[in-house]
C-alpha positions as a Markdown table, in Angstrom:
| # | Residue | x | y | z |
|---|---|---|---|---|
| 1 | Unk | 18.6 | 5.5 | 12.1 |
| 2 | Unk | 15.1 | 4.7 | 10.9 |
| 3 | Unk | 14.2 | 2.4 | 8.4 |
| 4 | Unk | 15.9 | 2.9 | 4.7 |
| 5 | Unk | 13.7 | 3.9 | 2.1 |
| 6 | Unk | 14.3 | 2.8 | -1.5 |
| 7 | Unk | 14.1 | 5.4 | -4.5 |
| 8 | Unk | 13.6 | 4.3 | -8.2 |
| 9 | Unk | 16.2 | 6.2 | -10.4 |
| 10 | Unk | 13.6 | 8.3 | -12.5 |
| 11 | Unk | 13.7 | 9.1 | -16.3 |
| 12 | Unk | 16.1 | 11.4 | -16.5 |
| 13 | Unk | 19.0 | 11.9 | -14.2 |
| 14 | Unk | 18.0 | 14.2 | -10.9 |
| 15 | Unk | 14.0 | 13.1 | -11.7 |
| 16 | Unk | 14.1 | 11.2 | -8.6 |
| 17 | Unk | 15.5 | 10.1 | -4.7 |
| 18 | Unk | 18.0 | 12.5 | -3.6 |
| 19 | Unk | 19.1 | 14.0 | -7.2 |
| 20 | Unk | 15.3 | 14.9 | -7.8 |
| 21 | Unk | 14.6 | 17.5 | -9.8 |
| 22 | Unk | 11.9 | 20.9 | -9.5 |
| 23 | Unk | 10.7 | 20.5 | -12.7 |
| 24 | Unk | 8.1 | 18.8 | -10.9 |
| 25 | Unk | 6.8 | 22.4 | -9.4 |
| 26 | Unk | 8.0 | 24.1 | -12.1 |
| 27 | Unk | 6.3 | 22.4 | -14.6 |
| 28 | Unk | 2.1 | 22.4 | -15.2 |
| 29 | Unk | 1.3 | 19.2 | -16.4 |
| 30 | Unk | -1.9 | 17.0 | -15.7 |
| 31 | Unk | -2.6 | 13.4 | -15.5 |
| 32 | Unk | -5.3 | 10.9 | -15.9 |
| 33 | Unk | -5.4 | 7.7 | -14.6 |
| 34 | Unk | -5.9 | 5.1 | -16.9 |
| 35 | Unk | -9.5 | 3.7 | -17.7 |
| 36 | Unk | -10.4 | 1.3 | -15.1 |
| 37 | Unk | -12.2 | -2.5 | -15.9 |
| 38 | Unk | -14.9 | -2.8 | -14.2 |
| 39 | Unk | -17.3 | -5.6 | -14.0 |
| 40 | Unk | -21.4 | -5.5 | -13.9 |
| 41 | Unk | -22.2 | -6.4 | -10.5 |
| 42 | Unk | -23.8 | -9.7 | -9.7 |
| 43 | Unk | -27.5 | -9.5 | -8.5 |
| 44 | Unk | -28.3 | -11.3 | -5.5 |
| 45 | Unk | -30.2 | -11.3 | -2.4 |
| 46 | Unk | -28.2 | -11.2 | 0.9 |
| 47 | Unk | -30.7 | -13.0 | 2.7 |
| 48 | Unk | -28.6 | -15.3 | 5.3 |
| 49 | Unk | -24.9 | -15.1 | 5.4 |
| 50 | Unk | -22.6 | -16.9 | 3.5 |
| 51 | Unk | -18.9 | -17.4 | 2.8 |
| 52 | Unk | -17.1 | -15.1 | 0.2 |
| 53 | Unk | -16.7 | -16.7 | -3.0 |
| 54 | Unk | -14.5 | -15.5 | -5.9 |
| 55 | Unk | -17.6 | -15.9 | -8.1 |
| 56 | Unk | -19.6 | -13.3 | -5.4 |
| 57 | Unk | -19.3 | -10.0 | -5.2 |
| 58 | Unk | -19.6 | -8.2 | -1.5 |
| 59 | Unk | -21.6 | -5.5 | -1.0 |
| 60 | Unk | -19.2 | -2.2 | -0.4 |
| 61 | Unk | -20.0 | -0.5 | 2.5 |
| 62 | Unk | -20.2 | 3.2 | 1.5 |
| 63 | Unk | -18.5 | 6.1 | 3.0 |
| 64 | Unk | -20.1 | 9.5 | 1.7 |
| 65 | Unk | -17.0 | 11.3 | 0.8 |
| 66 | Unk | -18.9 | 15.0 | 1.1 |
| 67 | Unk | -20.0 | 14.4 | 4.4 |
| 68 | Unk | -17.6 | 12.7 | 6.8 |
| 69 | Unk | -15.0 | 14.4 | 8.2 |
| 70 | Unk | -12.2 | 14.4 | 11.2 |
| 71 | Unk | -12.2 | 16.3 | 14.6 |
| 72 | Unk | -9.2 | 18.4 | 14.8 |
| 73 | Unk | -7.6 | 17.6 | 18.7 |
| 74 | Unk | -5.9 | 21.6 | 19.0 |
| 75 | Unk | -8.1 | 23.2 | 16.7 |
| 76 | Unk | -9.2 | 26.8 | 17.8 |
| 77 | Unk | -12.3 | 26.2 | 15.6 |
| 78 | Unk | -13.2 | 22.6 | 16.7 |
| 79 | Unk | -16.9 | 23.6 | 15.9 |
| 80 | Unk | -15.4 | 22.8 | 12.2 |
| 81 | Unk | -14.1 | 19.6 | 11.7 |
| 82 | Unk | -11.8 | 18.6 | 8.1 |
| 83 | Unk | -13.5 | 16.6 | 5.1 |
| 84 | Unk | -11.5 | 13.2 | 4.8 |
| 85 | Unk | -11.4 | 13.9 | 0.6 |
| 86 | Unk | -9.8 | 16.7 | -0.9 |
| 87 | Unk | -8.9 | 17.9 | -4.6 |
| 88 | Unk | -5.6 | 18.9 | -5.1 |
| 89 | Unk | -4.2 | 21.0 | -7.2 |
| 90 | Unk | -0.4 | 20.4 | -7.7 |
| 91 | Unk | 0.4 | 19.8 | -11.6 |
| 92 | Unk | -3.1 | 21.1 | -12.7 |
| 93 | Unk | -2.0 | 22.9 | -15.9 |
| 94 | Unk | -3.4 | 26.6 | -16.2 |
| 95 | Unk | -6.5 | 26.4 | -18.0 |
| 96 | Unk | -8.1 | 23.3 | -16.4 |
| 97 | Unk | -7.5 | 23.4 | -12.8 |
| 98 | Unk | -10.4 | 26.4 | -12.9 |
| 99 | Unk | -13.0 | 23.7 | -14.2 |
| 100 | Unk | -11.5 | 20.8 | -12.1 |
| 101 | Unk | -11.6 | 22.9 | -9.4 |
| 102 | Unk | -15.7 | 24.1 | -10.0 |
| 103 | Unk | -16.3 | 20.0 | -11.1 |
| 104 | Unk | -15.5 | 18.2 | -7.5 |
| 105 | Unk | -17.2 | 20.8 | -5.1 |
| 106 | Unk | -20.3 | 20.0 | -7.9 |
| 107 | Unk | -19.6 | 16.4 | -7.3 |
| 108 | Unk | -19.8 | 16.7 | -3.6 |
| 109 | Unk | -16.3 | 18.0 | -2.6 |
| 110 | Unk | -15.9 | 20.5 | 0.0 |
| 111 | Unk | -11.8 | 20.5 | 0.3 |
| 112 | Unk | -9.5 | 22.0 | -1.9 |
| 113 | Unk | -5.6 | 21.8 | -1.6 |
| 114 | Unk | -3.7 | 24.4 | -3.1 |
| 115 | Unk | -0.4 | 26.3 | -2.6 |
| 116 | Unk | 1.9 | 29.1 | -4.0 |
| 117 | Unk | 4.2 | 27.2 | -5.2 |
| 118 | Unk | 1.7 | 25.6 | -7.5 |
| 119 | Unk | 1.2 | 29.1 | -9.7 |
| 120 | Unk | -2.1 | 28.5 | -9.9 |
| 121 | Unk | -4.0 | 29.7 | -6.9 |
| 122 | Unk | -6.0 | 32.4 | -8.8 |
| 123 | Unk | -7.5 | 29.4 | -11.0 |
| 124 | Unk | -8.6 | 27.9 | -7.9 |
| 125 | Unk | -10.3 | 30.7 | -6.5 |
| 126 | Unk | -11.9 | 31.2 | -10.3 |
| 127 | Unk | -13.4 | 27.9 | -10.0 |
| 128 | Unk | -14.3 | 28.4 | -5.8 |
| 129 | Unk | -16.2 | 31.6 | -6.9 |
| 130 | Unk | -18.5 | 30.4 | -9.8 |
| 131 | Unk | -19.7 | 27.4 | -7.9 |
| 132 | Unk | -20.4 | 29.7 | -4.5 |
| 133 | Unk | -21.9 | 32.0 | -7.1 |
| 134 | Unk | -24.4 | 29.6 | -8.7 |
| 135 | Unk | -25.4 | 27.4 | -5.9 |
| 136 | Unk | -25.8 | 30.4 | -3.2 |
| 137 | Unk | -23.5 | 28.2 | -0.6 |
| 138 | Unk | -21.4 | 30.3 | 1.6 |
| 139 | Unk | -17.8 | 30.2 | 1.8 |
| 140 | Unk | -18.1 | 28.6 | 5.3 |
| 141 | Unk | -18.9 | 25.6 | 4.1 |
| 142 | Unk | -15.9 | 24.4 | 2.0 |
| 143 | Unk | -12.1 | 24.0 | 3.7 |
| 144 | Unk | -9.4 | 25.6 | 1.8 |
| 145 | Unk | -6.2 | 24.7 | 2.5 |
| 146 | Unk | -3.0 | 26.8 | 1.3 |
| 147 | Unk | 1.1 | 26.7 | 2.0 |
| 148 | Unk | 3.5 | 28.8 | 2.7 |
| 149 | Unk | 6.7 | 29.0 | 0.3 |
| 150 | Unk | 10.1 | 28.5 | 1.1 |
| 151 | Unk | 11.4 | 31.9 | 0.1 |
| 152 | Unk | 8.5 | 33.1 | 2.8 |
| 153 | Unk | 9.4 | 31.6 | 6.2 |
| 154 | Unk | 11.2 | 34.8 | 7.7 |
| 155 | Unk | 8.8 | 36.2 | 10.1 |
| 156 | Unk | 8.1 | 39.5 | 8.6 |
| 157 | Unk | 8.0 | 37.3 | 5.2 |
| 158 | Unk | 5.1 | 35.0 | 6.2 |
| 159 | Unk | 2.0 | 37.8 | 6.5 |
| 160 | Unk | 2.7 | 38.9 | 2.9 |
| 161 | Unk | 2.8 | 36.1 | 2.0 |
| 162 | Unk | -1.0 | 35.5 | 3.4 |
| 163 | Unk | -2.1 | 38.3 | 1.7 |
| 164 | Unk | -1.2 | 37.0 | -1.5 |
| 165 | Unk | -2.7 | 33.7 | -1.7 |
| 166 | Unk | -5.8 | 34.8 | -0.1 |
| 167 | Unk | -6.1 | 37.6 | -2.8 |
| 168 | Unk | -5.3 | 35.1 | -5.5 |
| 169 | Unk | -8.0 | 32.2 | -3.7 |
| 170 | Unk | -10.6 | 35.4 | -3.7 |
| 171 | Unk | -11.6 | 34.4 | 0.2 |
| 172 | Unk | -10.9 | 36.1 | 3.4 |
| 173 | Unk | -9.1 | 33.3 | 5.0 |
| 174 | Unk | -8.0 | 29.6 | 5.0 |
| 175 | Unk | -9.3 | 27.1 | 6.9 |
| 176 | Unk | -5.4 | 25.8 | 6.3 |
| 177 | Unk | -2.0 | 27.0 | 6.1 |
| 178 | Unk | 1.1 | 24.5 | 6.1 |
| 179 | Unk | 4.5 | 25.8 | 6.4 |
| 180 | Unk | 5.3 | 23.9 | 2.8 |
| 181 | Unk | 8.6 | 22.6 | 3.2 |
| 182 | Unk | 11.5 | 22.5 | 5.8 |
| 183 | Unk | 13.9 | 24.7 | 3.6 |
| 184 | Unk | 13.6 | 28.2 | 4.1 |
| 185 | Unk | 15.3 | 30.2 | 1.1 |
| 186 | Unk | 16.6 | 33.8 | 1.1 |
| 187 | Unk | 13.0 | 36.1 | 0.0 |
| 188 | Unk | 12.8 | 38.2 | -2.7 |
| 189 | Unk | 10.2 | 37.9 | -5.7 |
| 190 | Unk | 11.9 | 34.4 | -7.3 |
| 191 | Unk | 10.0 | 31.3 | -5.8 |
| 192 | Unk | 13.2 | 29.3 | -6.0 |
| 193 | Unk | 16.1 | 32.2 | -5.9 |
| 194 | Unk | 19.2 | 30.9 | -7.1 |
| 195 | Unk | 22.8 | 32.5 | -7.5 |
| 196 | Unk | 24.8 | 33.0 | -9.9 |
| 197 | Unk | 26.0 | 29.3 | -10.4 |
| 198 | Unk | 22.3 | 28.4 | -10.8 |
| 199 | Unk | 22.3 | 26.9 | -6.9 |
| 200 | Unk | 19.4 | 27.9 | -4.8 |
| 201 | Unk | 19.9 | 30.1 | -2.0 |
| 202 | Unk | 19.3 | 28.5 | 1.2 |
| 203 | Unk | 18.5 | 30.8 | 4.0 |
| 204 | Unk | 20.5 | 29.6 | 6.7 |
| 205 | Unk | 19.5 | 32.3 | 9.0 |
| 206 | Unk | 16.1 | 31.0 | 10.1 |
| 207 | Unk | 14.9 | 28.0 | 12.2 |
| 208 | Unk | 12.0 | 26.2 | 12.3 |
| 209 | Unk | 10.7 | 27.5 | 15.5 |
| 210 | Unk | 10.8 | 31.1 | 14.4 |
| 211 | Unk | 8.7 | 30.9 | 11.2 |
| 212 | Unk | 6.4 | 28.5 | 13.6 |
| 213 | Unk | 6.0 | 31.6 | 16.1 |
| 214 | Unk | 5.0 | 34.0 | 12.9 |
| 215 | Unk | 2.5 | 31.0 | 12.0 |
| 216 | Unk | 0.9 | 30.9 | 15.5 |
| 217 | Unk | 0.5 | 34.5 | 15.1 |
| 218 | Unk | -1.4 | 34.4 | 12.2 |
| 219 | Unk | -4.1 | 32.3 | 14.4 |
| 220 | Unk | -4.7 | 35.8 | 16.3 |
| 221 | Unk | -5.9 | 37.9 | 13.0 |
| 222 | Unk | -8.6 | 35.0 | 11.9 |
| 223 | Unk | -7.4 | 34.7 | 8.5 |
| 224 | Unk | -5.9 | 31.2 | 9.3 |
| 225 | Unk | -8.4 | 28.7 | 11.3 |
| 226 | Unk | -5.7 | 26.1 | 12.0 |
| 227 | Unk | -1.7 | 25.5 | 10.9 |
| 228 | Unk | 0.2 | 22.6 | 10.2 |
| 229 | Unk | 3.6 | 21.6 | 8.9 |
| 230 | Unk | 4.0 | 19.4 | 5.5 |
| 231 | Unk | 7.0 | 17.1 | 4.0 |
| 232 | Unk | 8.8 | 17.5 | 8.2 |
| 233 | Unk | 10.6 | 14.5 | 9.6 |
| 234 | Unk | 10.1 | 13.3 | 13.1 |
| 235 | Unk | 13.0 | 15.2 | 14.2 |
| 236 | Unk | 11.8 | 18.4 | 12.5 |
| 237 | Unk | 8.8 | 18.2 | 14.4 |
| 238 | Unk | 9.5 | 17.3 | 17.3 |
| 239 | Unk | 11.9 | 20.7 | 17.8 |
| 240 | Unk | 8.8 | 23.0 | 16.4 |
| 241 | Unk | 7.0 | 21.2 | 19.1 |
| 242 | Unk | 9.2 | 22.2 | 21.8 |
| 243 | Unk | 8.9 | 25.5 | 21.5 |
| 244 | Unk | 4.8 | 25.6 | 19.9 |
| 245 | Unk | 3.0 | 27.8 | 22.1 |
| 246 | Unk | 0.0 | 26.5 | 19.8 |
| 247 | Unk | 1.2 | 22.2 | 18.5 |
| 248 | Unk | 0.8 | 21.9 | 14.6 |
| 249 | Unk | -2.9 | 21.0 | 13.9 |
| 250 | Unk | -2.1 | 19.1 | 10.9 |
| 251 | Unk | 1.2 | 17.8 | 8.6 |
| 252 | Unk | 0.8 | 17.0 | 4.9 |
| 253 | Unk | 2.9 | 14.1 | 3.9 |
| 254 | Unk | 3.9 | 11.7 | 0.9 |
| 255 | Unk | 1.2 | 8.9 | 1.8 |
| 256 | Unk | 0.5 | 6.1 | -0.3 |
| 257 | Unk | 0.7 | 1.6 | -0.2 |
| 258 | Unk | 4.1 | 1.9 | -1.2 |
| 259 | Unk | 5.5 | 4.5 | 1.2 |
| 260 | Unk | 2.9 | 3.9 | 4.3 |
| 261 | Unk | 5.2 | 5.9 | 7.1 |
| 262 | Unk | 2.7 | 3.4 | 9.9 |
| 263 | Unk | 5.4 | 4.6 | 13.0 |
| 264 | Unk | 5.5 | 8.1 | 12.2 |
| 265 | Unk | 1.7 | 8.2 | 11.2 |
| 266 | Unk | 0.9 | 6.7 | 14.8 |
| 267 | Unk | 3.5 | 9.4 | 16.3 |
| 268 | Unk | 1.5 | 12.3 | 14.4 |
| 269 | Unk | -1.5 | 10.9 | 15.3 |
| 270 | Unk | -0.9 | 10.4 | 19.1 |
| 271 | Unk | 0.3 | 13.9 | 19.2 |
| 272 | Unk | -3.5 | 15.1 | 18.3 |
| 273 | Unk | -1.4 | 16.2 | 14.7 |
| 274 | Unk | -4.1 | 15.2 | 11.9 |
| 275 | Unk | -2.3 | 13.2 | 9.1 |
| 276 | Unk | -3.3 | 14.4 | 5.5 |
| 277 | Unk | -1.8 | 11.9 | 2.5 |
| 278 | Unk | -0.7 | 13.8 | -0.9 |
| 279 | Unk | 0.2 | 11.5 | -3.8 |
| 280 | Unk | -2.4 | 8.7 | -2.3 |
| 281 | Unk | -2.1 | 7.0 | -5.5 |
| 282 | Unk | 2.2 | 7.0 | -5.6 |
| 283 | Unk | 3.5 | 6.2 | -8.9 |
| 284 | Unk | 0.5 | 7.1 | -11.2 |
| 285 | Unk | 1.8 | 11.1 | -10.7 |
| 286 | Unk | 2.8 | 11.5 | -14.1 |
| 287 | Unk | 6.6 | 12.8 | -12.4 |
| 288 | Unk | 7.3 | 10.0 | -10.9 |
| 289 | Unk | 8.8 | 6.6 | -12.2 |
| 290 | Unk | 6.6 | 3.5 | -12.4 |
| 291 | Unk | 9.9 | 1.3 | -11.9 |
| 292 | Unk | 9.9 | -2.5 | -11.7 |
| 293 | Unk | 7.2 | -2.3 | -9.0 |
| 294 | Unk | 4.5 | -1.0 | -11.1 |
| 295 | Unk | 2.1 | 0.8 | -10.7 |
| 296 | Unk | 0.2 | 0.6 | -7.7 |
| 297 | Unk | -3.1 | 0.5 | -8.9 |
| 298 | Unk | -2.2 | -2.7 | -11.1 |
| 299 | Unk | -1.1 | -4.7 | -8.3 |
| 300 | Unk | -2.9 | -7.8 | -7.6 |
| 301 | Unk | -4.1 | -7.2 | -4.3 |
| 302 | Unk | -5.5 | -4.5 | -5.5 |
| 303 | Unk | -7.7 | -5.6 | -7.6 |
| 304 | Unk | -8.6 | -8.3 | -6.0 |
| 305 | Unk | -10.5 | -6.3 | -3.6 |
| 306 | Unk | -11.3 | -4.0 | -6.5 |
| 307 | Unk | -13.5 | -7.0 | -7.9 |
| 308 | Unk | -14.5 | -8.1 | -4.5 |
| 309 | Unk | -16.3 | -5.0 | -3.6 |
| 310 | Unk | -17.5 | -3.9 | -7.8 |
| 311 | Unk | -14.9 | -0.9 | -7.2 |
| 312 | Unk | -12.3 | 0.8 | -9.3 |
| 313 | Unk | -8.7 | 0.2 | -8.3 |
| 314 | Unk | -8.3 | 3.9 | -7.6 |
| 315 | Unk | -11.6 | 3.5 | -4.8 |
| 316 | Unk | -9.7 | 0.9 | -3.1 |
| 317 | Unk | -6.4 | 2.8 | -2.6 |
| 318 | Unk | -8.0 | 5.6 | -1.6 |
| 319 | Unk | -10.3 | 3.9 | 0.4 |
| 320 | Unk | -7.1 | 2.2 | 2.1 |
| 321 | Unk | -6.0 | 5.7 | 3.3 |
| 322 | Unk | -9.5 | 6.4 | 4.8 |
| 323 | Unk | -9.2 | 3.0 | 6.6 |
| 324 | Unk | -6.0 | 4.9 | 8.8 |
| 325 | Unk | -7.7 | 7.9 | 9.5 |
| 326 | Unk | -6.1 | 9.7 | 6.8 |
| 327 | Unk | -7.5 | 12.6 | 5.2 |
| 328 | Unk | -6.6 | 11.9 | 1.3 |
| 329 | Unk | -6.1 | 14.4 | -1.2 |
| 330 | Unk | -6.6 | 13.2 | -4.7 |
| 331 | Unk | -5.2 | 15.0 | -7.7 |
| 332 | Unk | -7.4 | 15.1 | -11.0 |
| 333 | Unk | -8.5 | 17.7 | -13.6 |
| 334 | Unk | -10.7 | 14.9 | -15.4 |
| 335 | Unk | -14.6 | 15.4 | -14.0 |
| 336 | Unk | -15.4 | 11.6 | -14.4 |
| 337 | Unk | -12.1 | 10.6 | -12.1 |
| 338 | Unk | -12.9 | 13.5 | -9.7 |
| 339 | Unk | -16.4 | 11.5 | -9.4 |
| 340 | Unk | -15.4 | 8.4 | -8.8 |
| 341 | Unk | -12.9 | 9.7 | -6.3 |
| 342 | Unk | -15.9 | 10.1 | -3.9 |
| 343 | Unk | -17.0 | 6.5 | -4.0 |
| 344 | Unk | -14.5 | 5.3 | -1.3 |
| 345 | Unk | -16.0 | 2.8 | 1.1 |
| 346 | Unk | -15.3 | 0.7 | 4.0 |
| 347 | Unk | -13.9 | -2.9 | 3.8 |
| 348 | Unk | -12.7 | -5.6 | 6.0 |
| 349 | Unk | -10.0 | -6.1 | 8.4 |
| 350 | Unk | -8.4 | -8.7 | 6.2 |
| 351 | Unk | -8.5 | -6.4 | 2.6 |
| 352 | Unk | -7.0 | -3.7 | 5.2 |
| 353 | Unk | -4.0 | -5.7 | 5.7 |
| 354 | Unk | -3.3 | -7.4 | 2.4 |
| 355 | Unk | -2.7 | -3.6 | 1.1 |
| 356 | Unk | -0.4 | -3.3 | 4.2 |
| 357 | Unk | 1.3 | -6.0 | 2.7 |
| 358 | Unk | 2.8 | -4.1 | -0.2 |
| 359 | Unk | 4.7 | -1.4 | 1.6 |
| 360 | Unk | 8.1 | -0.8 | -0.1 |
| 361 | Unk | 9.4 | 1.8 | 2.2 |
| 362 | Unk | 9.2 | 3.7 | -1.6 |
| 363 | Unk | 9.4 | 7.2 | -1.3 |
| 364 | Unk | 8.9 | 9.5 | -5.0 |
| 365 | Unk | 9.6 | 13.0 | -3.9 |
| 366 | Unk | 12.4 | 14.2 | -2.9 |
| 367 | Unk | 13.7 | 17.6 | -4.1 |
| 368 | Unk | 16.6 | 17.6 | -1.8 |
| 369 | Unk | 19.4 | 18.7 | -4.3 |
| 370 | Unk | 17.1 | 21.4 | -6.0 |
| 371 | Unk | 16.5 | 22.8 | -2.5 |
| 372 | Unk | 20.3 | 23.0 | -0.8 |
| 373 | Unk | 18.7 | 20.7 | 1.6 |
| 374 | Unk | 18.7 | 17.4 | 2.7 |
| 375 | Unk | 14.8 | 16.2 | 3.1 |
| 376 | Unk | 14.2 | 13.0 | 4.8 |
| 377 | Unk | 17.8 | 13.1 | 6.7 |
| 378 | Unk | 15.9 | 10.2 | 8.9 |
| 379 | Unk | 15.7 | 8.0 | 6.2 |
| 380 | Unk | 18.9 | 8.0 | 4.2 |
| 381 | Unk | 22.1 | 6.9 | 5.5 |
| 382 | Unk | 25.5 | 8.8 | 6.4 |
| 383 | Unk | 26.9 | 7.4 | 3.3 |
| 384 | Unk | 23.9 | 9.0 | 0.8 |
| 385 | Unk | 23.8 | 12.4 | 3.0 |
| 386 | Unk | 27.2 | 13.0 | 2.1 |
| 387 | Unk | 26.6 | 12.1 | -2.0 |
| 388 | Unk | 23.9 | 14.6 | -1.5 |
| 389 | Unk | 26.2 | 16.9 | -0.2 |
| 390 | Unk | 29.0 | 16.4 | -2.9 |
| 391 | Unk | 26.6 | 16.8 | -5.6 |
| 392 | Unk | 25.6 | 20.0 | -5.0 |
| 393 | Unk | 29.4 | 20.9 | -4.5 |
| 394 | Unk | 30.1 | 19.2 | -8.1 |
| 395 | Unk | 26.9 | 20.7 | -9.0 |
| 396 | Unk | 28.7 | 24.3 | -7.8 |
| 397 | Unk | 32.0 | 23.8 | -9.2 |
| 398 | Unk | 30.5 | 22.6 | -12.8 |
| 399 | Unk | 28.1 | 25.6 | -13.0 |
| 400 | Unk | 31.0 | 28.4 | -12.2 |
| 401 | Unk | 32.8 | 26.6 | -14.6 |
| 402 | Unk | 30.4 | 27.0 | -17.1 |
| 403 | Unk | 29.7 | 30.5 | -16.1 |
């Protein structure tokens, strides 16, 4: 039994924990981060060391965001290594993720994250194309990085699938593709099929390890440079990996100072399995409930070392993720915030650790009863995977009652 993760009840009932609700992938909506204070840097010369004072500002170390990247251990492309700081895309309303999308790879950007799921993968590619178009910089040069849908992980599902998002991206292959979820669910043209009742129709039918095997063969036709897995368990990964003829390259999780995962991360990580961290900034997804802990870019720690270092709040959580090796994936559609997402830096030992600190074992999303599937099985008890379970039978009975 691993460690239990908390779950703020959300707005609305089923927003959050293991009555959370789709709406978040159903719904296109974007989000700024507030304006952050920042302070005018003091002017002096670091001409002999000295103690840190609360008065002094250190000197940030910078990390240029466009440039450094990670080595991928099982790659069959090692030649081309992953940019630590991606856009993504999820909850980019139609109409703007086109220009947020051109904005960060003209700020420096070379990673984009996108998916089916997100509806907007044809925006993406809009925005890809006119900045390849106006610079003259070749398509080799950026990572793009899609996922597979749940109602696509049947073998003879997932190649169509391919097809689709690569036509909708306007490129000739990913440098990416993550088997999304866990939950496969039966195919057909609805993203989330559902019976008559309204419930979502789980495909029972298919393991793991056999939409892995129609991944690795996607390897073979070069329109996929590397595969991965995203929102897996432990467990769920350690049974693709006994049967992988080719290991995951990568797994996309729910990374952030609230919900920092350290023993699976180190897992992943000695595995060769590159970690990648969606919602690095947690509760400031416009979904997801602040709660009583706020807002992690309003903690004190935070910006503490935001004021240390003359950075924004947002540089220093991100810069947090950097600090473990993880590659971070930043959502914005605002150009100034997709910017000053590239000016993460280095910082000490001790800064590292006070944002350890905060860890609440706080996990946001978690779709589990909108999916017919229990996500996160590893953190959740006997007791709350048998709610989750009678919900969706209360769910069923209420919904044929209704009919």
């Amino acid at each position: 039994m691993g460690c239990q993760i908390r779950r703020r009840p959300g707005r609305r009932a089923g927003r959050r924990g293991i009555n959370a609700s789709h709406e978040s992938y159903k719904r296109a909506t974007s989000f700024s981060s507030r304006p952050q204070q920042t302070h005018c840097a003091i002017d002096i010369k670091l001409v002999r060391a000295f103690h840190y004072s609360p008065f002094v500002r250190m000197p940030a170390a910078p990390v240029d965001a466009s440039t450094k990247s990670l080595s991928i251990p099982h790659s069959k492309y090692p030649q081309k290594k992953i940019p630590i700081l991606g856009l993504g895309t999820w909850l980019s309303k139609p109409g703007e993720v086109e220009q947020a999308v051109y904005d960060a790879l003209k700020a420096g950007y070379t990673h984009i994250d996108a998916a089916a799921i997100y509806k907007n993968e044809n925006e993406v590619g809009n925005g890809i194309k006119k900045f390849l178009q106006e610079t003259g910089k070749s398509r080799d040069e950026l990572w793009i990085t899609s996922k597979l849908w749940n109602n696509s992980h049947r073998p003879e599902n997932v190649p169509a699938a391919l097809e689709k998002t690569l036509k909708d991206l306007q490129i000739d292959y990913l440098d990416l593709y993550l088997v999304h979820w866990p939950a496969a669910m039966q195919g057909g043209g609805e993203l989330i099929p559902k019976d008559e009742n309204g419930l979502p129709l789980v495909d029972r039918g298919i393991t793991h390890n056999e939409t892995w095997r129609a991944m690795e063969a996607l390897l073979e036709t070069g329109k996929v440079r590397n595969i991965g897995l995203s929102n897996f368990i432990r467990a769920e990964t350690e049974n693709v990996l006994k049967t992988a003829v080719h290991k995951p390259d990568f797994i996309q999780i729910e990374v952030h100072p609230y919900l920092q995962q350290t023993e699976y991360i180190k897992w992943l990580q000695s595995q060769g399995i590159v970690v990648e961290a969606y919602s690095p900034f947690g509760n400031l997804n416009p979904i997801y409930s602040v709660g009583d802990e706020g807002r992690i870019i309003d903690r004190p720690e935070v910006k503490k070392i935001a004021e240390k270092y003359n950075k924004t709040p947002s540089q220093v959580v991100l810069s947090w993720g950097v600090a473990h090796d993880l590659v971070i994936l930043p959502k914005s559609v605002n150009a100034k915030r997709i910017a000053e997402n590239v000016g993460i830096f280095d910082y000490d030992a001790e800064d590292t650790a006070a944002i350890d600190g905060i860890n609440l074992n706080l996990r946001y999303n978690d779709a589990s009863t909108d999916f017919g599937y229990v996500f996160f099985s590893d953190e959740k008890s006997p007791a709350q995977i048998a709610d989750a379970f009678l919900e969706l039978s209360k769910s069923a009975v209420a919904k044929a009652k209704g009919a």
